[in-house]
C-alpha positions in Angstrom: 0.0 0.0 0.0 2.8 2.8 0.0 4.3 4.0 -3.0 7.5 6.1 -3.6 7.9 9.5 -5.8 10.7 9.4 -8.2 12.7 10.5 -11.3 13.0 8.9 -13.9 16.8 10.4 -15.4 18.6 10.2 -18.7 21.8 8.9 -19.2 23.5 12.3 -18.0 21.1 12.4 -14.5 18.5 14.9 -16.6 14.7 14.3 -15.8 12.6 12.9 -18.3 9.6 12.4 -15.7 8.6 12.2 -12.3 6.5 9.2 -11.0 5.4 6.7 -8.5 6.6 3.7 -8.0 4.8 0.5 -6.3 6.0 -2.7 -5.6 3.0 -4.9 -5.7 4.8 -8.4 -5.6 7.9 -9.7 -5.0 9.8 -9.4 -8.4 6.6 -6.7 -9.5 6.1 -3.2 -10.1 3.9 -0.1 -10.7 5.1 2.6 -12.4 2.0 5.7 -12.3 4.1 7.7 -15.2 2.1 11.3 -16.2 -0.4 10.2 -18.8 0.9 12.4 -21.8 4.2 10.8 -21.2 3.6 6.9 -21.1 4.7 6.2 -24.5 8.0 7.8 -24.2 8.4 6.9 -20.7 7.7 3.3 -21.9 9.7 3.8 -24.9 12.9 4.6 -23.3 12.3 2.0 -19.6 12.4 -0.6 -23.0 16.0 0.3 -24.6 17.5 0.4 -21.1 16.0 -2.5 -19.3 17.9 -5.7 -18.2 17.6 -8.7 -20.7 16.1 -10.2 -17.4 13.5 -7.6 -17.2 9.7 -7.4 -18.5 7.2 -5.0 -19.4 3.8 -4.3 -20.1 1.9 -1.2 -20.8 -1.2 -1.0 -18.6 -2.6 1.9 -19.0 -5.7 1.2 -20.6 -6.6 -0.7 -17.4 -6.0 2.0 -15.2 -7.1 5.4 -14.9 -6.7 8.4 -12.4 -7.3 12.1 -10.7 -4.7 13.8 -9.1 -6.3 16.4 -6.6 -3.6 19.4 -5.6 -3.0 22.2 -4.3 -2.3 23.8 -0.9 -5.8 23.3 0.7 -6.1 19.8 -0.5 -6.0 17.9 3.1 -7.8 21.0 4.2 -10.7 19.8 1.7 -10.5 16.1 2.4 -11.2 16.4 5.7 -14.0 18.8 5.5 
């Protein structure tokens, strides 16, 4: 149930995106990339991954609302 906010870097430690990652298994994970960067995000996890290593798009299985801002615990618990 807990998640971890991340980078994912370029070769030369430059962000290409920021996202979450869960482990939901032993040898599994989630990556929650932002949705108008999946296909490069996917591209590019797929020309650096371990030979070992597999994945899967899933994001037409999944969907999401980010709610933010300064007064958003404020809001959740009124």
């Amino acid at each position: 149930g807990q998640g971890q906010y991340t980078f994912l870097l370029n070769d030369a430690a430059g962000i290409i995106d920021d996202l979450i990652v869960y482990r939901i298994g032993d040898t599994k994970f989630l990556l929650v990339v932002n949705a108008a960067c999946v296909e490069e995000d996917f591209a590019w996890l797929g020309r650096h991954r371990s030979d070992n290593v597999n994945l899967g798009d899933r994001s037409a299985h999944f969907g999401g609302v980010a709610i933010q801002g300064p007064r958003v615990a404020e809001l959740f618990v009124n």
